[in-house]
C-alpha positions, 0 to 999 in steps of 0.5 A, a space after each residue: 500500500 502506498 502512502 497517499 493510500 496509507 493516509 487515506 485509510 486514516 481519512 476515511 475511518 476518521 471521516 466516517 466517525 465524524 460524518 456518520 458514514 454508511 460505509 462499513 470496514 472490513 473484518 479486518 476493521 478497514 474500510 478498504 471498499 472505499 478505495 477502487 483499483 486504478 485497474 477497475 477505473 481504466 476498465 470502467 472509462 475505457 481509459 479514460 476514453 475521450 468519448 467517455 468524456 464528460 466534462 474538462 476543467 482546470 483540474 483534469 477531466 470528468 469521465 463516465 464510467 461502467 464498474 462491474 457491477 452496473 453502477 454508473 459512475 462519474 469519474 474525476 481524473 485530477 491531473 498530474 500537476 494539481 496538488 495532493 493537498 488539494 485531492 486529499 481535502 475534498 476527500 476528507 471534506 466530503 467524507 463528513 458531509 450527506 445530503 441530498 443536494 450536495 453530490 456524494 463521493 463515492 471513493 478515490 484511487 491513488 496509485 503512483 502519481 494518479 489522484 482519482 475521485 469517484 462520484 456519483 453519477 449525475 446524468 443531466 450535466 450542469 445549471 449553466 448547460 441549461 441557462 446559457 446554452 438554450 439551443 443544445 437545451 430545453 429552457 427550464 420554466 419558472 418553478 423548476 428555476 425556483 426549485 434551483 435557487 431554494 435547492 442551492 439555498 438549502 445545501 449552503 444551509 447545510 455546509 454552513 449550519 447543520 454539517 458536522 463541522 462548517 464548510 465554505 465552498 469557495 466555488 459556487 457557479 453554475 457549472 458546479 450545480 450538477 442536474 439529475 433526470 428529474 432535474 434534482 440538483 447536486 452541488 459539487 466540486 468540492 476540491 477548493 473548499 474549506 472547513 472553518 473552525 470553531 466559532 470563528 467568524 472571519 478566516 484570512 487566507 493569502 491565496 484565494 480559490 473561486 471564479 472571477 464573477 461570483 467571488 466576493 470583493 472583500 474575499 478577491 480583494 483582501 483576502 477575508 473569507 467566511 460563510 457570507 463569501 458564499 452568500 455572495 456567489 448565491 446571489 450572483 446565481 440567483 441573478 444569473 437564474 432569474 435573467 438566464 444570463 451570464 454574470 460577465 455579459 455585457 448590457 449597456 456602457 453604464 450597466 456593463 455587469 449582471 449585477 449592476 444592471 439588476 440593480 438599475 432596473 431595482 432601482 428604476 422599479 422595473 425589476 421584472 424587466 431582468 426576466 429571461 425573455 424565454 420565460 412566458 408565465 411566471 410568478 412576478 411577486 415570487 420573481 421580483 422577490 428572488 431579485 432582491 433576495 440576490 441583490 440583498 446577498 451581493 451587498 458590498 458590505 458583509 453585514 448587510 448580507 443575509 446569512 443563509 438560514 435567513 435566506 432559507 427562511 425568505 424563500 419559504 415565506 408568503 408574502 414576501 418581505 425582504 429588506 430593502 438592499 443598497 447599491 451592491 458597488 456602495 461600502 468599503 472593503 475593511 483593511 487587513 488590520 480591522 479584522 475581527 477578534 474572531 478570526 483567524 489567519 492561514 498563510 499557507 493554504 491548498 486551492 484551485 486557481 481562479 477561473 474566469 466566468 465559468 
């Protein structure tokens, strides 16, 4: 046994305690059905076929594979450069976490220089196929749209609240929110992701993981990361849900971004003019409430932002009454010397490159 395999065996039984896990060990007391042979996977994929391809990042590639005893399922090949310390915390990170709206790990391979996850298999690919690609994809309607936004919100609920431990996922876009047959949504990707400990309320990080879009400033500016940094994201989702736009598209000289063209129309009281044009009968009050609600989650100042059990409660609500936000471009960005007593600082951390836009 190797000693990325050595280490993982240590992860997994410490995962499994702490997340509550159905996998069982062994007689011999290891939980060795955990691990898959990088033998099997080549087999399961074809290796690593390009037809069995299905989805290509910075990180490697995405194959769907066939085990042997039927299962279906999705396979990611992390490439030879990413980093160990990378592959070995979405393991331990997704071992301590279960629900229905995050996608579930199956297993790992780490033979010689190979670095493998396996997933569940999640056959309808990502939110962003259908929201920007509208001529390989059917346009959801609104209720399926609404059922994105509160399945987002409910998975955030959970890393944020109810996990285990609390975990920022650093990285959440449309591309990561994975789509089944009945349209049920996973989140995924959970290789930049972070644990945040105790009851500490800021953590100061010196290298910063996300996409360029969704990332909030205080995070991409200064380095200040805590759970509102995924509020932020949830926003600019939510916009993206609602207008079936990409954040980065450009609207008009004045408005250029997604976010300040949301908030002109806010402001101008034509806030239901942000509505897919592919939409043709749809909630307004329930529309116009999402818009605000992603508005209110893209606030420049962290504490105007809600908190995702806040969120979770203004989705359930009817009537809708949302406070009202400000300009998302208003506040300041605090200085790395006015952080709070409740933080903490990490000079050294493993995390994906930014991305741009996708």
């Amino acid at each position: 046994m190797g000693f990325l395999s050595g280490l993982f065996a240590c992860l997994v039984k410490k995962g499994l305690s702490a997340g509550g896990g159905e996998e069982q060990a062994d007689d011999g007391g290891e939980p060795w059905n955990f691990f898959f042979e990088l033998q099997v996977l080549q087999m399961a994929t074809d290796f690593f076929s390009y037809l069995n391809r299905i989805g290509q990042r910075g990180f490697g590639n995405v194959y769907k594979g066939l085990m042997p005893n039927g299962q279906v399922v999705a396979v990611k090949k992390l490439s030879v450069n990413s980093q160990v310390t990378q592959f070995i915390n979405e393991v331990k990170l997704l071992l301590k976490i279960q629900h229905k709206n995050l996608v579930m790990l199956l297993g790992c391979c780490a033979e010689g220089p190979e670095k493998i996850l396996v997933y569940e298999y999640v056959p309808n690919k990502s939110l962003d196929c259908f929201l920007f690609d509208k001529k390989k994809f059917p346009s959801l309607d609104w209720p399926e749209r609404f059922r994105m936004v509160s399945g987002v919100a409910r998975g955030l609920l959970y890393l944020h609240e109810e996990a285990p431990e609390r975990i920022i996922h650093r990285d959440i876009k449309a591309s990561n929110i994975l789509l089944d047959e009945q349209l049920h949504l996973k989140i995924s990707d959970f290789g930049p992701a972070r644990l945040f400990p105790g009851k500490d309320i800021y953590m100061s990080v010196d290298t910063i993981a996300g996409t360029i879009g969704y990332t909030a400033p205080e995070y991409l500016m200064e380095g200040y990361l805590s759970v509102k940094t995924d509020v932020f994201s949830f926003g600019v989702l939510v916009l993206e849900i609602v207008s079936g736009r990409r954040n980065y598209d450009r609207f008009d000289q004045e408005n250029g971004t997604l976010l300040s063209y949301a908030w002109m129309l806010f402001q101008e009281g034509k806030t239901l003019e942000l509505v897919d044009p592919s939409l043709d009968n749809y909630n307004p009050d329930q529309v116009a409430m999402c818009i605000q609600l992603g508005l209110l989650c893209c606030q420049r100042s962290v504490a105007e932002r809600p908190d995702m059990s806040s969120v979770h409660l203004m989705l359930l609500s009817n009537p809708y009454t949302l406070p009202t936000p400000r300009n998302p471009g208003a506040g300041s960005i605090r200085s790395r010397n006015s952080i709070s007593e409740n933080s903490m600082s990490e000079n050294s951390i493993s995390c994906s490159t930014m991305d741009e836009g996708r």
